[in-house]
N, C-alpha and C positions, 0 to 999 in steps of 0.2 A: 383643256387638252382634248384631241378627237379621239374617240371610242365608239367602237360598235358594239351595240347594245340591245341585249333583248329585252323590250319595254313592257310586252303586252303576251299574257295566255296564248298566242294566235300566229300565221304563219306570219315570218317577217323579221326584221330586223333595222333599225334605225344606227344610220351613219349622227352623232350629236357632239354637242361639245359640252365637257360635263368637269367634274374637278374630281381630286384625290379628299376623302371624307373629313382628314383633318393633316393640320399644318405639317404635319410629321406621323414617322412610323411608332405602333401603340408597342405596349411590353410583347416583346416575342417575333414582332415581323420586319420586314426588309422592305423598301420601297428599291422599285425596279424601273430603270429605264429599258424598254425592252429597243431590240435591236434587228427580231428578225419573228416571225412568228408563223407556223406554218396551218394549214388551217385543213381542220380532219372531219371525219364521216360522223361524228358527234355532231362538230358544229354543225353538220349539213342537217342533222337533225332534228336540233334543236332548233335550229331555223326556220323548216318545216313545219314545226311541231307535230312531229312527229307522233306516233303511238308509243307508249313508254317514258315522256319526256313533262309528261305533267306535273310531277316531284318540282320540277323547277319553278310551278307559280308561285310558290310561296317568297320566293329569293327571286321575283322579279322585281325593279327594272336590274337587269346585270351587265357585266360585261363580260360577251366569251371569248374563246379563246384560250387553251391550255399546253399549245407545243409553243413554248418560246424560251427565247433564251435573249439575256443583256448584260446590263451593267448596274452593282448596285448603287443607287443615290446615297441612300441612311438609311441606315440600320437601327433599332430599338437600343436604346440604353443598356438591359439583359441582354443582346446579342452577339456573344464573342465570336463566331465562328465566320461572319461574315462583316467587309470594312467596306466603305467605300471608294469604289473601283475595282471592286472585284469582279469578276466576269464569270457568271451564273447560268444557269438550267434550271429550268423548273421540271420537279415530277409533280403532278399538282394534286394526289391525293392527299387530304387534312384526316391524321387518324383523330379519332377521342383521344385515345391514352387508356382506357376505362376497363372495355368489354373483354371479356373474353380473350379472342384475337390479341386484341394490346398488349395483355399480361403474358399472355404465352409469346411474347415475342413475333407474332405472325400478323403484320400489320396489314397485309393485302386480307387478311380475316376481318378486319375494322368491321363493326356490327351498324356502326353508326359514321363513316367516312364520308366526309364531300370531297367536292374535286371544286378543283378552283376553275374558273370559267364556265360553269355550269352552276355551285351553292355560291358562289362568289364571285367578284369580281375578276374577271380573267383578262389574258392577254395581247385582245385585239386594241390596246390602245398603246399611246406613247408612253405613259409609266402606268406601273401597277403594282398592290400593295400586295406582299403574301406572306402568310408564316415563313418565318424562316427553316422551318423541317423541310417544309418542298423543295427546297433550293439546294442544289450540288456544284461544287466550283468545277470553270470550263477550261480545262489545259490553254494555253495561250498559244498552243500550236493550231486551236481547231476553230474556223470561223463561226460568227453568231449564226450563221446556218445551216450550216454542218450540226452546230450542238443543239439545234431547235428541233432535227430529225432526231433526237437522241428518246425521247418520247415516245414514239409511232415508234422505231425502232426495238426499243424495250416490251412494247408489247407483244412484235414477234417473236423476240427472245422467249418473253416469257412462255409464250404458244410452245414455243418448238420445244422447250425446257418440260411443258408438262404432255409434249407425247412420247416425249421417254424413246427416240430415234437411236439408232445406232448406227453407224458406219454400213454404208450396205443398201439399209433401207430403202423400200421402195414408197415416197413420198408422195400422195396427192395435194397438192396446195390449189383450193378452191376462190377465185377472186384477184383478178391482178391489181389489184385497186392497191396503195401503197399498203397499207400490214399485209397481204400477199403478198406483192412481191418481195419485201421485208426479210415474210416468214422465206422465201421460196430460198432467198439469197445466204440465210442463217443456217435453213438446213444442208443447203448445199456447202457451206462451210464444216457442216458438220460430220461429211463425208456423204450424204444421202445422198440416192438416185431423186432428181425430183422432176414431174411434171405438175405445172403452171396452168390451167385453167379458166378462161373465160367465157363469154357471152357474147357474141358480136362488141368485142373489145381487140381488136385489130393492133389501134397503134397502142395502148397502155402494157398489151404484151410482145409486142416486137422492143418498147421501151425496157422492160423485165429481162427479155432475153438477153439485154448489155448489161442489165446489173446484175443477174445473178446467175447467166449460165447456164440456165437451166433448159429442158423440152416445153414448149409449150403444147395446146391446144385449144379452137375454136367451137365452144358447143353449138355456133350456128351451123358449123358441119359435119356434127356429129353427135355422140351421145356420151354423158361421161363414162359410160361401163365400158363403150368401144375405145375411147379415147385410153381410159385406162389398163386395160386388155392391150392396147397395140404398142402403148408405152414398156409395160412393166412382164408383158405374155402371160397375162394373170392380174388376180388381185392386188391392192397394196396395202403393205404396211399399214402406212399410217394414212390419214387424212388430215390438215388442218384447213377449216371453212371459214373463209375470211368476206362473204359476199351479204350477209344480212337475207338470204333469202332463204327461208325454213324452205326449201326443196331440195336447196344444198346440202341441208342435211340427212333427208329422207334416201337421196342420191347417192351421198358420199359414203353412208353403212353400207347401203347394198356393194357399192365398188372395192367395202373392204373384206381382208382376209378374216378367216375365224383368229380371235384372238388380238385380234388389230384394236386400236386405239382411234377414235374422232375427236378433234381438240374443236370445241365449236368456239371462234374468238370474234363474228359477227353478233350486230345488234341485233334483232330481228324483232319485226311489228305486228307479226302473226304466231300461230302457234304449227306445233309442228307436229306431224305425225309418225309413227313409229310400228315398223311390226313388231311387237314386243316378243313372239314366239321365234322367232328368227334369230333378232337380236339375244335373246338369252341361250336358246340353241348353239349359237355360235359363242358365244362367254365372248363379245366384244364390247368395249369400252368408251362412254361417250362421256369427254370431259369438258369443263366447262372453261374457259379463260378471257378474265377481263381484267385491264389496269397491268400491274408488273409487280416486281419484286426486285429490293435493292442490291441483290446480287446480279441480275437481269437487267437492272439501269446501269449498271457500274461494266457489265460486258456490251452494254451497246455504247456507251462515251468510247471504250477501245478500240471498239469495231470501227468505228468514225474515224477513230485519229489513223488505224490502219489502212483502213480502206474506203476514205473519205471521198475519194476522187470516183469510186464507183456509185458511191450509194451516193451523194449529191446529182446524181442523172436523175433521181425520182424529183426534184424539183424542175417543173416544168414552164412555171409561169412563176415570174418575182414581180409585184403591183406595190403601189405607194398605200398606207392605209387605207386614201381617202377614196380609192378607188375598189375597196373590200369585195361592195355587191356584185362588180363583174366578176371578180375570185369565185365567187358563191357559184354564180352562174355558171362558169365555166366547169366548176369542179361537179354540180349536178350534174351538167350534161356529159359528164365523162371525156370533155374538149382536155383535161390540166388531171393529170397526175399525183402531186403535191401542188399547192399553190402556197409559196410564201410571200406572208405580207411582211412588209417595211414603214414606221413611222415617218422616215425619213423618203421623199420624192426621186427612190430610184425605184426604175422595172425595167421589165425586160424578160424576153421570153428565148429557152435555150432550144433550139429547134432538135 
């Protein structure tokens, strides 16, 4: 079968044809035909190779990819909850069961969690093996693409869930890049005032402003203090930093109010700087969010089947697997949105 595959420590990635490890799925996992698979700022990462992403030599060569959703083949022997033909979602963090976290019920605490497409074989191929805990059944109302955003989604859920927003609210959402606009689209569901934020990112936030309604602004012609000042007539609420750029952050406290909340839910390859006399002066709050919570997966499946016809605008470009590396490319250079890949030889781009 074709997979793309990180082979090597280094920047890159190889399109190969490679096989599933044995004839069938072992105790506990599901083998997956995947059907749609969308491709995120991880992968772009990992591709890169990034600063942060060296944890992964150990578990090279892989396959990544971790937003996707299919149909199950076969299922493990132990496996009741899942038969084949069932039509699945993947969340792809693998807890222990063990530490800490585990026992108290708080599995986004996993001490020791991988993610699949990153410690394992992940998504970007025509089938692929996973535990069966990652997998969630997909309503038969909601296409394989709709529920491959269900992922990305969930992480902004979770964003928005731990900046504790209320009805009112005056929202900064930092990065239109999809978990922006995500977050931007959740908060505004959530009653928040929100303004949308980018970077000489033009068309990714005129693309924002259909799915989620909200104000934006261009920091190529401005500055976020102004932009947020002429938005909200003052400081805001909350912040959530969805751009990977430790200035975002630096930026985003100063823009907020004493007592405000910053959900930082970017990767970042640098370190960040902070006025600590400021920030404690003002008692504000910088929290951290990565991955989700299955109450946060189980309100973005909802969100999908409600409002699936908005939030599928974030997919901007649909490619054949075999054509991945232009995906890559395009989503680097901020040309795609979301980019979903397909095993199967359909594409097409939604203008």
């Amino acid at each position: 079968m074709l997979a793309l595959r990180k082979v090597k420590p280094e920047a890159g990635a190889a399109l190969v044809e490679t096989e599933l490890a044995a004839p069938g799925p072992g105790p506990g996992e599901v083998d997956v035909v995947v059907r749609a698979a969308g491709l995120c700022g991880s992968d772009l990462h990992a591709f890169a190779w990034d600063p942060g992403y060296a944890f992964m030599t150990d578990y090279l060569p892989v396959t990544i990819g971790h937003e996707f959703a299919g149909v199950v083949a076969a299922a493990g022997a132990d496996v009741d909850a899942f038969a084949p033909g069932d039509r699945v979602v993947c969340w792809p963090t693998v807890v222990c069961g063990r530490c800490a976290g585990c026992r108290d019920g708080r599995p986004s605490a996993c001490e020791a969690r991988r993610i699949v497409g990153l410690h394992r074989d992940g998504g970007f191929a025509e089938r692929v093996r996973v535990p069966a805990g990652t997998l969630r059944h997909v309503p038969p109302t909601l296409s394989f693409e709709r529920a491959a955003l269900c992922e990305p989604l969930s992480i902004a859920v979770n964003a928005v869930d731990l900046a504790r927003l209320a009805p009112g609210d005056r929202v900064a959402v930092l990065g239109p890049g999809p978990i922006g606009a995500a977050a931007a689209f959740v908060a505004r569901q959530r009653g928040a005032r929100v303004l949308l934020i980018g970077l000489d990112d033009a068309a990714r936030l005129a693309l924002a402003r259909t799915v989620a309604d909200v104000a934006t602004a261009d920091l190529r012609e401005t500055t976020l203090g102004a932009a947020v000042d002429a938005a909200f007539g003052g400081r805001c609420d909350r912040v959530i930093e969805a751009t990977g750029a430790p200035v975002s952050v630096e930026e985003g406290l100063a823009a907020l109010r004493p007592e405000g909340i910053l959900v930082a839910a970017g990767i970042h390859a640098a370190a960040c700087r902070i006025d600590l006399a400021r920030f404690v002066r003002e008692k504000k709050q910088l929290v951290g969010a990565h991955d989700t919570t299955e109450d946060a997966f189980a309100e973005a499946l909802t969100m999908l089947t409600a409002h699936g016809d908005r939030l599928e605008r974030l997919i901007t470009h649909r490619l054949p697997l075999s054509r991945a590396l232009e995906g890559f490319a395009l989503a680097r250079s901020r040309g795609a949105m979301k980019v979903m890949l397909h095993p199967e030889e359909t594409e097409g781009t939604i203008q």
